[in-house]
C-alpha positions in Angstrom: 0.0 0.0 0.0 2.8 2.2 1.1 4.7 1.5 -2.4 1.5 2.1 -4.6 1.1 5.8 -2.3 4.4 6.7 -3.3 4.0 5.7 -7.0 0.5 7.9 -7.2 2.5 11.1 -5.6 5.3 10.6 -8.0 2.8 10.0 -11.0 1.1 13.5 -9.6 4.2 15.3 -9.1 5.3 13.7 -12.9 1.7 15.4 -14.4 2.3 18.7 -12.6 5.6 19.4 -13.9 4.7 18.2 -17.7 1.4 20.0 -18.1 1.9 22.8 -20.6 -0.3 25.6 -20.2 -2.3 27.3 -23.0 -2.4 30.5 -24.3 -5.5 31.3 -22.9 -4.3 30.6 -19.1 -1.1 32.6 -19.9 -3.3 35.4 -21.0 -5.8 34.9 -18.0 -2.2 34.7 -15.8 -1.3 38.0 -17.3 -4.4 40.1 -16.2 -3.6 38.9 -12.5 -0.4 40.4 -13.0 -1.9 43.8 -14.3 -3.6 44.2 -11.5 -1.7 43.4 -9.0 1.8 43.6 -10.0 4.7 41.7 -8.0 5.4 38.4 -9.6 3.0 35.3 -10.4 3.8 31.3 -10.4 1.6 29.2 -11.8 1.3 25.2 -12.0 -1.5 22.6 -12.6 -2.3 19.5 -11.0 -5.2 17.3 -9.9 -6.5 15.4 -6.9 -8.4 12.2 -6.4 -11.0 12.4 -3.2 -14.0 9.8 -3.2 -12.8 8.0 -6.3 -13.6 11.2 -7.9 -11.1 13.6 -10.4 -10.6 17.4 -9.7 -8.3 19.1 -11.5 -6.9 22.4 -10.1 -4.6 25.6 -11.3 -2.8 27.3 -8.7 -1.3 30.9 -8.7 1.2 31.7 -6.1 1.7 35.6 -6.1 4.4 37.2 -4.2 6.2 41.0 -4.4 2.8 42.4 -4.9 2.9 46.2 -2.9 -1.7 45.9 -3.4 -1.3 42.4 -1.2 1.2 43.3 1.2 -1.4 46.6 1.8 -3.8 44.7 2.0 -3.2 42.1 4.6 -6.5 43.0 7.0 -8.6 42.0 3.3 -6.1 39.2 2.5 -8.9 36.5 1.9 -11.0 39.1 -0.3 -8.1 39.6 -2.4 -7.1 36.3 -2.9 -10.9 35.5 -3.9 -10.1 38.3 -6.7 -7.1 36.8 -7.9 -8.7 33.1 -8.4 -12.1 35.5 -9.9 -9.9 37.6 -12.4 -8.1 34.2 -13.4 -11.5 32.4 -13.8 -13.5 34.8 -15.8 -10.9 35.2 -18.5 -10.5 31.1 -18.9 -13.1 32.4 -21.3 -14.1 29.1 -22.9 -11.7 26.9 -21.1 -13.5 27.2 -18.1 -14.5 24.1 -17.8 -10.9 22.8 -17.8 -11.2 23.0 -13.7 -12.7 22.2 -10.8 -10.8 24.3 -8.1 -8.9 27.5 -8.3 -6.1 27.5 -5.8 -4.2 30.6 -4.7 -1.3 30.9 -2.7 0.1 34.5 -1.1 3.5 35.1 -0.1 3.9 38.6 2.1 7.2 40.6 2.7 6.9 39.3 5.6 7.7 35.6 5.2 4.1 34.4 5.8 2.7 32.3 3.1 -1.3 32.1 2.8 -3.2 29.7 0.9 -7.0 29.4 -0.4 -8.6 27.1 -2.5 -12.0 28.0 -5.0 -14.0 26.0 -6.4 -14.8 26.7 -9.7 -19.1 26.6 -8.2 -18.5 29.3 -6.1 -16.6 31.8 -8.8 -19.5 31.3 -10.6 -21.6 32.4 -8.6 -19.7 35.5 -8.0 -19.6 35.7 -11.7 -23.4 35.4 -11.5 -23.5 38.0 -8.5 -21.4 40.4 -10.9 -24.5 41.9 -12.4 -26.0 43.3 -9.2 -22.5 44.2 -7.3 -22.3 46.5 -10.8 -25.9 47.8 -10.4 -25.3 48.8 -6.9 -22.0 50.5 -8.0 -23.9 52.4 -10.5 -26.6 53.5 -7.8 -23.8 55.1 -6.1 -22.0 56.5 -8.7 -25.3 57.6 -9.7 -26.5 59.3 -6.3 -29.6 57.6 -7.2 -30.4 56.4 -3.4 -33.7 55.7 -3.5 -33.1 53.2 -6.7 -30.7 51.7 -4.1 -32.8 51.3 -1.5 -35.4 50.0 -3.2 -33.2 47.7 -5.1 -32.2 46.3 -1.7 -33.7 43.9 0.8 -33.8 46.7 2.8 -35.8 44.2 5.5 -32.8 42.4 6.3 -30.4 45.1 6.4 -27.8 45.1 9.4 -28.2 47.1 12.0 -24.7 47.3 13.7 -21.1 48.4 13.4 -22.7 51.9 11.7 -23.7 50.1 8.5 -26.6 50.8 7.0 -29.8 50.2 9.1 -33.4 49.7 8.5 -35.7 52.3 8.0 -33.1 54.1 6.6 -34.2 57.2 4.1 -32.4 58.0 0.7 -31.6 61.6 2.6 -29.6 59.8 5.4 -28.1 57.6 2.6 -27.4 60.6 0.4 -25.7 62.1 4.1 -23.4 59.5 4.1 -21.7 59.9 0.5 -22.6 63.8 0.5 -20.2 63.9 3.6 -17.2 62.0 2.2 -17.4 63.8 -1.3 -17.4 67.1 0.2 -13.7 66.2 1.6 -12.3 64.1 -0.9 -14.2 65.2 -3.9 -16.0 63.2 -6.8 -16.5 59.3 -7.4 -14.0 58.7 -10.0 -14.2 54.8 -9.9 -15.2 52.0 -8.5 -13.0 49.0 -8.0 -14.0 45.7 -6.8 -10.8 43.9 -5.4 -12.7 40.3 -4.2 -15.6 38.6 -2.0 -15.4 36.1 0.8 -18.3 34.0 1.6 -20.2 33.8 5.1 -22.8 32.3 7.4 -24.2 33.8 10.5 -27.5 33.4 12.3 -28.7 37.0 11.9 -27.8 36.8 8.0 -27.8 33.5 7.4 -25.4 32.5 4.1 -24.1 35.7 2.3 -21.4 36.9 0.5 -18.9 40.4 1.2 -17.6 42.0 -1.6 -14.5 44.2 -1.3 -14.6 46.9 -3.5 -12.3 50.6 -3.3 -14.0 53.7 -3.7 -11.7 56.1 -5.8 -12.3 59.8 -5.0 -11.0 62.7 -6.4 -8.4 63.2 -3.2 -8.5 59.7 -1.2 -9.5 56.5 -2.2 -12.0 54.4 0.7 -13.0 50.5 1.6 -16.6 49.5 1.4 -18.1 45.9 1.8 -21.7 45.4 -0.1 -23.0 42.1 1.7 -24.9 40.4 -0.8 -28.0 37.5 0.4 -26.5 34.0 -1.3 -30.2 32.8 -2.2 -31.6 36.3 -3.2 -29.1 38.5 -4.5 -30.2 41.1 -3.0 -27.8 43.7 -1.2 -28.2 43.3 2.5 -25.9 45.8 3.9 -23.0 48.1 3.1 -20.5 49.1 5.3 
């Protein structure tokens, strides 16, 4: 048994070292590089669990300034890496079951986070709304986003946004930060991490940077995994 385990790592170890990748990965490779700079490994391999196949690609990133910044949104991030990987596959999609991602900081710590190919999906899927919400705010159109909202479920702690609240208080809240750091130039979503909790039940927090004329902010949308619908921002 111990002789047939060590033939089945060396086969695996064999199959990620021979793999070519195709031009289409190298490309999708490339645009994690444009966004986040630093340098980017990349091999391929599979694993066997319950008789059953999965075959993986895995992007270890290190010398990235974004992802050494970062390190309080680390898990967000790395969902953004695996997500800008994923989406432009294009049609080789299909070619995996898991995205894997592994982080190396300045620091000598090493992070690693695996994603199944389900769950980018999904955020894929999510995109629409995350993009609608972004435009609300762009926008100033607060009462679209409010009504666009579950605004029934929306938290009530930590100063997000709680319910009852009017598109005035709303239009407060961005009024306030554009009168010191100026217009909305952009917004960039930089990842999601997924979540469970008995007030919320299963939802999903998207990290996304505000980019203002003079400063640049954090928000988190928190999005309702069954609905879609936006449940909070903070």
């Amino acid at each position: 048994m111990k002789q047939i385990l060590q033939i089945l790592i060396l086969l695996i170890i064999f199959s990620c070292s021979k793999v070519e990748v195709s031009k289409t990965e190298v490309e999708a490779v490339d645009k994690v590089l444009q966004f986040y700079g630093g340098q980017v490994n990349r091999s391929i391999g599979f694993k066997i669990a319950n008789g059953k196949k999965a075959n993986y690609f895995e992007l270890q990133v290190s010398k990235s300034d974004l992802l050494n910044n970062e390190q309080r949104y680390l898990t967000e991030q790395a969902g953004n890496v695996a997500y800008i990987f994923y989406t432009n596959l294009k049609d080789e999609k299909s070619n995996y079951n898991e995205i894997r991602v592994k982080i190396d900081l300045d620091n000598g710590t090493s992070h690693e986070y695996n994603f199944s190919t389900t769950e980018l999906k999904e955020i894929e899927e999510l995109y629409s709304e995350i993009e609608k919400t972004n435009n609300f705010i762009r926008d100033a159109d607060y009462k679209s986003l409010i009504r666009d909202s579950d605004y029934k479920s929306l938290a009530t702690q930590n100063g997000e946004i709680s319910v009852g609240i009017t598109e005035n208080k709303l239009k407060d809240i961005f009024d306030q930060r554009k009168s010191k750091f100026g217009n909305i130039k952009e917004i960039q979503n930089q990842g999601f991490s997924f979540h469970k909790s008995v007030y919320r039940g299963n939802f999903i927090n998207v990290k996304e940077v505000i980019l203002f004329d003079k400063n640049a902010e954090d928000m988190i949308l928190s999005y309702d995994r069954k609905t879609k619908k936006l449940i909070a921002i903070h």
